[in-house]
N, CA, C and O atoms as a DFTB+ gen file, in Angstrom:
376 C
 N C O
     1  1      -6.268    -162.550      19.349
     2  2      -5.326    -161.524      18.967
     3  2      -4.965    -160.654      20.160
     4  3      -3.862    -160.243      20.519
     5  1      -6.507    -160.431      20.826
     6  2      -5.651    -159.517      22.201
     7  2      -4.700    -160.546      23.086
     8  3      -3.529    -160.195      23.224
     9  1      -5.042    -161.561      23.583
    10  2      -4.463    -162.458      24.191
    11  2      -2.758    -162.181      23.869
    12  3      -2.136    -161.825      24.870
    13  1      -2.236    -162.261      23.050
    14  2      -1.174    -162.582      22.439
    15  2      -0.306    -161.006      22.528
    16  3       0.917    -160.861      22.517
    17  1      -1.272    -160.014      22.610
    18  2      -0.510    -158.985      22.587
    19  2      -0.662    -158.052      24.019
    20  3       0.020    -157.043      24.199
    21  1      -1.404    -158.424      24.745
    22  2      -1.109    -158.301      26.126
    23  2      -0.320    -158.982      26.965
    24  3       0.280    -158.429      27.886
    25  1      -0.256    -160.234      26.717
    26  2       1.040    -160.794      26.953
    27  2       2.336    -159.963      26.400
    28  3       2.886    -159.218      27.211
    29  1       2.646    -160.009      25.615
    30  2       3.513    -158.929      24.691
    31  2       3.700    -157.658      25.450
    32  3       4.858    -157.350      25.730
    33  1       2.611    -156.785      25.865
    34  2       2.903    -155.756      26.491
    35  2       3.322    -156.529      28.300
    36  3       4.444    -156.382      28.784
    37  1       2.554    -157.055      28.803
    38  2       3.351    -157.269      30.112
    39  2       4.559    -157.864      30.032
    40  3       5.205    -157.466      31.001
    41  1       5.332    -158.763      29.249
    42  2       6.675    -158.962      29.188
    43  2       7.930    -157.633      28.841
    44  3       9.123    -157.595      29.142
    45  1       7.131    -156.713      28.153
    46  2       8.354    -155.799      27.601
    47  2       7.861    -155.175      28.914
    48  3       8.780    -155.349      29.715
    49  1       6.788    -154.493      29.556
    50  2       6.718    -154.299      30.931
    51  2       7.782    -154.734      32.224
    52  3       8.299    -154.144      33.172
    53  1       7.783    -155.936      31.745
    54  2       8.707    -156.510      33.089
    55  2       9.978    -156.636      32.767
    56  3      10.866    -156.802      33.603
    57  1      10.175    -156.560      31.406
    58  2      12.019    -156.080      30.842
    59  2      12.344    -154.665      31.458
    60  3      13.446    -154.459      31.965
    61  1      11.462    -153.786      31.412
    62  2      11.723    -152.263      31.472
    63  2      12.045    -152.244      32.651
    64  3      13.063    -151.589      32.873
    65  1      11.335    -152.945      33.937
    66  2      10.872    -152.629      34.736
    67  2      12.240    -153.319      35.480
    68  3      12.814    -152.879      36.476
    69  1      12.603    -154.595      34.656
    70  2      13.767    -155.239      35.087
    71  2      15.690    -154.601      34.925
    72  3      16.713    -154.825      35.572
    73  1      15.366    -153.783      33.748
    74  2      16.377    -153.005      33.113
    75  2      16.359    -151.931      34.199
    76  3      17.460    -151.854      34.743
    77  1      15.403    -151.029      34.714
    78  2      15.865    -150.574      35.532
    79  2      16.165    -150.560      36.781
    80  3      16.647    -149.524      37.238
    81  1      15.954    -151.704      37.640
    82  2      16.218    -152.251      38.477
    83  2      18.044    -152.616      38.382
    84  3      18.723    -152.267      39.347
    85  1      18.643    -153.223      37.345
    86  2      19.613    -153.135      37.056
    87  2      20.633    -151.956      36.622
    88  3      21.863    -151.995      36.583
    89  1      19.897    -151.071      36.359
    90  2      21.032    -149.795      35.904
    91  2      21.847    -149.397      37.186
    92  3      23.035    -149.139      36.989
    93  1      21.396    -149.315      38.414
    94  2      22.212    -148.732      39.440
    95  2      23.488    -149.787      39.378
    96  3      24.591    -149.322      39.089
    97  1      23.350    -151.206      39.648
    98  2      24.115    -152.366      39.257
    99  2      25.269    -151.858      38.700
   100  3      26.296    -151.473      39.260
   101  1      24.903    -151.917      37.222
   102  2      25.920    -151.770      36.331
   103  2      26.715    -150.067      36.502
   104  3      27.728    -149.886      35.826
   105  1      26.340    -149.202      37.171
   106  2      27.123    -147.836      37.287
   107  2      28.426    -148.456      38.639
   108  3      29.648    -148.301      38.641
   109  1      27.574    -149.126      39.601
   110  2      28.181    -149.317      40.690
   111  2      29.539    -150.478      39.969
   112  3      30.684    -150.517      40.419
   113  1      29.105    -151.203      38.965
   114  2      29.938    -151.829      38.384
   115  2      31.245    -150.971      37.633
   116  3      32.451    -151.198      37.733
   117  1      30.671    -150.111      37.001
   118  2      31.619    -149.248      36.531
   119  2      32.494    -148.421      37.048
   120  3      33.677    -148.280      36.739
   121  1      31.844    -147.850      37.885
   122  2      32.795    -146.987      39.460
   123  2      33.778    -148.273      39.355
   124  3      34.898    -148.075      38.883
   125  1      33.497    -149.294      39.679
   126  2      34.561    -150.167      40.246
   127  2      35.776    -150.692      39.253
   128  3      36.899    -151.194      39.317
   129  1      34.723    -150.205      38.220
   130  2      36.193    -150.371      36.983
   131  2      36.804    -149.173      37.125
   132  3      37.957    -149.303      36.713
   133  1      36.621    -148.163      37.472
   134  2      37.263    -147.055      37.080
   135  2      38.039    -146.479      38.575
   136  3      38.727    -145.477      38.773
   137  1      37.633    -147.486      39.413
   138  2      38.550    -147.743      40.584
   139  2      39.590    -148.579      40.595
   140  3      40.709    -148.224      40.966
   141  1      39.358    -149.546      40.262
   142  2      40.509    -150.475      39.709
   143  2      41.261    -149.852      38.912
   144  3      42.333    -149.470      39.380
   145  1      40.937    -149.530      37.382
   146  2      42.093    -148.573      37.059
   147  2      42.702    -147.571      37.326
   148  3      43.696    -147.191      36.706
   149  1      42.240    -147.051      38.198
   150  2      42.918    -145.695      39.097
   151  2      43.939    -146.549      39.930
   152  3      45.013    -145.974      40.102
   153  1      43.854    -147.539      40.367
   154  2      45.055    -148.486      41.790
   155  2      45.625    -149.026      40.305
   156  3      46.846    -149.074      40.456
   157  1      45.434    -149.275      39.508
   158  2      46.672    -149.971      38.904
   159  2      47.503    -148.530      38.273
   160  3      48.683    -148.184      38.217
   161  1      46.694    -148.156      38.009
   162  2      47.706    -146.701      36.978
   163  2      48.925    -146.237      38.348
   164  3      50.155    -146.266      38.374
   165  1      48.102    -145.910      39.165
   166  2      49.147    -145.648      40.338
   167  2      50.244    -146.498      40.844
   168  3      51.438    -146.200      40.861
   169  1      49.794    -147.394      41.180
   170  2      51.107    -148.764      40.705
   171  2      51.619    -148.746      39.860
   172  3      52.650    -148.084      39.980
   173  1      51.466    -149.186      38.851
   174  2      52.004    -148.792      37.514
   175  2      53.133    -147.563      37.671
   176  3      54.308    -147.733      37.346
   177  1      52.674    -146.433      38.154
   178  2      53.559    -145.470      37.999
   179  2      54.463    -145.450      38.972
   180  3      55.637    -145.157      38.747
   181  1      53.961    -145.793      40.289
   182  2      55.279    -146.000      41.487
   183  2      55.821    -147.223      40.856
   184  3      56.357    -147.393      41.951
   185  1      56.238    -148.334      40.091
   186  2      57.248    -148.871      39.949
   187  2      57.990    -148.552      38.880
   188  3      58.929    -149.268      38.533
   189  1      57.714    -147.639      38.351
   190  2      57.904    -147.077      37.094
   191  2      59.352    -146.145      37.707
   192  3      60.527    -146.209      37.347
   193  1      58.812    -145.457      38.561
   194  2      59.851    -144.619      39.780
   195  2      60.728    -145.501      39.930
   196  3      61.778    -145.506      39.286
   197  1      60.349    -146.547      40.985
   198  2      61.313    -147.632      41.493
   199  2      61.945    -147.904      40.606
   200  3      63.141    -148.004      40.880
   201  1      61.665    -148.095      39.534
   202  2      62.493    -148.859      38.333
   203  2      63.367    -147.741      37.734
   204  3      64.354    -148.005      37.047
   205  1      62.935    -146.353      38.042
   206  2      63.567    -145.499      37.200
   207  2      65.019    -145.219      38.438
   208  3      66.188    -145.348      38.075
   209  1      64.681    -144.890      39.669
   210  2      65.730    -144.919      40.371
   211  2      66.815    -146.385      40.845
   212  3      67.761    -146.214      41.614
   213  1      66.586    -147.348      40.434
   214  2      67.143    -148.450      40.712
   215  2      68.473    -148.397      40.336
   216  3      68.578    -148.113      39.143
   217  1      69.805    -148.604      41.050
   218  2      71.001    -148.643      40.711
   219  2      71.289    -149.490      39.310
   220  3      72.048    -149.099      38.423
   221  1      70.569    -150.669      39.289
   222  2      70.582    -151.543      38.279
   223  2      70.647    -150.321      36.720
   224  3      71.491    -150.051      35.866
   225  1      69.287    -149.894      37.025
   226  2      68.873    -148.867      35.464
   227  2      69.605    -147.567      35.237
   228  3      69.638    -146.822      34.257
   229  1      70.180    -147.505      36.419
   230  2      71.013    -145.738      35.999
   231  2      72.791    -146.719      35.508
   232  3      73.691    -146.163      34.878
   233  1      72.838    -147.800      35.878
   234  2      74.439    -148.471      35.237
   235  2      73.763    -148.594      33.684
   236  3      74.203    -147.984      32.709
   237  1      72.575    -149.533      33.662
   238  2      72.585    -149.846      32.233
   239  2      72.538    -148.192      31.443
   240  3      73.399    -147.934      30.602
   241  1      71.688    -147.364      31.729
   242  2      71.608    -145.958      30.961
   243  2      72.670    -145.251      31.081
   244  3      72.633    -144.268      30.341
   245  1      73.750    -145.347      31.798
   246  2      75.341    -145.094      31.436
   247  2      75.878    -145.594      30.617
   248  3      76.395    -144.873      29.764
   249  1      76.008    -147.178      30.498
   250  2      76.202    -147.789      29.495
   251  2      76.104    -147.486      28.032
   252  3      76.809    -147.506      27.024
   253  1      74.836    -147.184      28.424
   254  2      74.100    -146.986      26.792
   255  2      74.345    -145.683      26.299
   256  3      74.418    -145.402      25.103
   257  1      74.476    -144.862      27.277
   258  2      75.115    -143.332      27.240
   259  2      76.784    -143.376      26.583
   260  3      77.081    -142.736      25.574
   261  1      77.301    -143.823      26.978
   262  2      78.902    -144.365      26.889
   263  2      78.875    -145.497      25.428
   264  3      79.800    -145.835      24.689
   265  1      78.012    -145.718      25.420
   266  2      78.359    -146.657      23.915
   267  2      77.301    -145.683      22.855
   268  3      77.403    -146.042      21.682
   269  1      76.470    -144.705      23.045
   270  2      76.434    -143.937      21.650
   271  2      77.259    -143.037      22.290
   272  3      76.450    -142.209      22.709
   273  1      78.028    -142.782      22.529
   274  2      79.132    -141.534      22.871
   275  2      80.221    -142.410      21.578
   276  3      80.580    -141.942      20.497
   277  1      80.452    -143.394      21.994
   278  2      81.532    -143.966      21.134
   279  2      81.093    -144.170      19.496
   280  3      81.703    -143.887      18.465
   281  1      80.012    -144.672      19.683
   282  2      79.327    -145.221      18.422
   283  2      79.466    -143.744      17.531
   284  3      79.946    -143.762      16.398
   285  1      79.047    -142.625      18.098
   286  2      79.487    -140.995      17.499
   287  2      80.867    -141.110      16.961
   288  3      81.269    -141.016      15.801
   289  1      81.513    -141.339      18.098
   290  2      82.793    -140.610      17.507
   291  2      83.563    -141.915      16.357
   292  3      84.276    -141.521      15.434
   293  1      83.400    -142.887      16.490
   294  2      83.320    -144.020      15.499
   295  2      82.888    -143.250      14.399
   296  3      83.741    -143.140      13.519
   297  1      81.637    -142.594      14.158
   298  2      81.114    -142.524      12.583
   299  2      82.276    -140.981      12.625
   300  3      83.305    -140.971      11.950
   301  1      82.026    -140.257      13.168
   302  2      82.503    -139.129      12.903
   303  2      84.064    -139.149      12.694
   304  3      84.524    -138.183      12.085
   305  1      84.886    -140.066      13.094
   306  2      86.482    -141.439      12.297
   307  2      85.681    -141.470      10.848
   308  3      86.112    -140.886       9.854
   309  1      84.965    -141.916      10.861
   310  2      84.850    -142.820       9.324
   311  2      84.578    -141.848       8.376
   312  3      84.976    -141.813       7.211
   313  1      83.657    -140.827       9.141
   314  2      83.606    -139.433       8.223
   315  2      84.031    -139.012       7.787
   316  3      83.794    -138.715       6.616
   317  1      85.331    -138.568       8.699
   318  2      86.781    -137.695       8.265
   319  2      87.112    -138.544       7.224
   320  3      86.945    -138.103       6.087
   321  1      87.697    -140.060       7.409
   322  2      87.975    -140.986       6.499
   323  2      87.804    -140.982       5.379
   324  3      88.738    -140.896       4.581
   325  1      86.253    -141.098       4.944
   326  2      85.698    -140.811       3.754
   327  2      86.277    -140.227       3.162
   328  3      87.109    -140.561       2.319
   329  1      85.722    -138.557       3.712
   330  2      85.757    -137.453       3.254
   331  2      87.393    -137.335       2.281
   332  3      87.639    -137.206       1.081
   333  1      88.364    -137.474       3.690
   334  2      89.415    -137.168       2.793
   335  2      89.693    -138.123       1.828
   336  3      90.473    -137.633       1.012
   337  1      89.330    -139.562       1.486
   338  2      89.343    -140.541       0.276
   339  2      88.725    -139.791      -0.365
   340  3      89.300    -139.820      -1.453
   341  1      87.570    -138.824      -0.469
   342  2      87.033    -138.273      -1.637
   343  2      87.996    -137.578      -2.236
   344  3      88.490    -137.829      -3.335
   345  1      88.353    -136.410      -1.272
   346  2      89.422    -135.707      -1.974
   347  2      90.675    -136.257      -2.562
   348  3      91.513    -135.951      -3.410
   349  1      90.546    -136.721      -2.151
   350  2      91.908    -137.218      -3.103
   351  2      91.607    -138.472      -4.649
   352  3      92.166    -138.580      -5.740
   353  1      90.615    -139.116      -4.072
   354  2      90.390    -139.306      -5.864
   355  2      89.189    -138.774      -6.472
   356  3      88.562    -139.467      -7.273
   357  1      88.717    -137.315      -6.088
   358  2      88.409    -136.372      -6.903
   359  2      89.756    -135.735      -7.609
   360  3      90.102    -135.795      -8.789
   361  1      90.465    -135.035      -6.360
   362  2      91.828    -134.295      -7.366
   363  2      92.548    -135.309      -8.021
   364  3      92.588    -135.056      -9.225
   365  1      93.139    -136.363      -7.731
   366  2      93.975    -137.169      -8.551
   367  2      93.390    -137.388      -9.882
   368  3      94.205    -137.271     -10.796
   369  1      91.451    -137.851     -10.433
   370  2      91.138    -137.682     -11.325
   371  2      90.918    -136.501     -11.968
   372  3      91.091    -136.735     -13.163
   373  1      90.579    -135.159     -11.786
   374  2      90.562    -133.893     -12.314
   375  2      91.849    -133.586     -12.898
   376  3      92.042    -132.492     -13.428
């Protein structure tokens, strides 16, 4: 019975002993994740710039500026439109 459980204690011994031998490891591992995502976020955001100043993206966001400009005044036509079809077959029926 002792046999079996001194063994037992020197193995969880040499886990502990092994676990912490590894903890510096895995922090130094983590720094490096959290370095890596620091260089991509920053990338990430300088092309984000690039992309935001690009001649290409300020034509298309005119575009798109210039077609709900129209797309407005389109509904706000159809509005008036309506509107006055209401009036008139409201009063014609009254």
């Amino acid at each position: 019975m002792k046999g079996p459980l001194l063994l037992l204690l020197v193995l969880l011994a040499l886990v502990a002993s092994f676990a912490r031998a590894e903890a510096p490891a895995e922090e130094s591992l983590v720094e490096k994740v959290q370095v890596y995502v620091q260089q991509v976020a920053q990338k990430a955001q300088e092309h984000m710039v690039t992309l935001r100043e690009s001649p290409t993206t300020q034509q298309a966001r005119a575009w798109l500026q210039a077609g709900l400009a129209q797309t407005q005044e389109y509904f706000g036509q159809l509005k008036d439109q309506l509107a006055t079809l209401w009036e008139k077959t409201t009063a014609g029926g009254a």
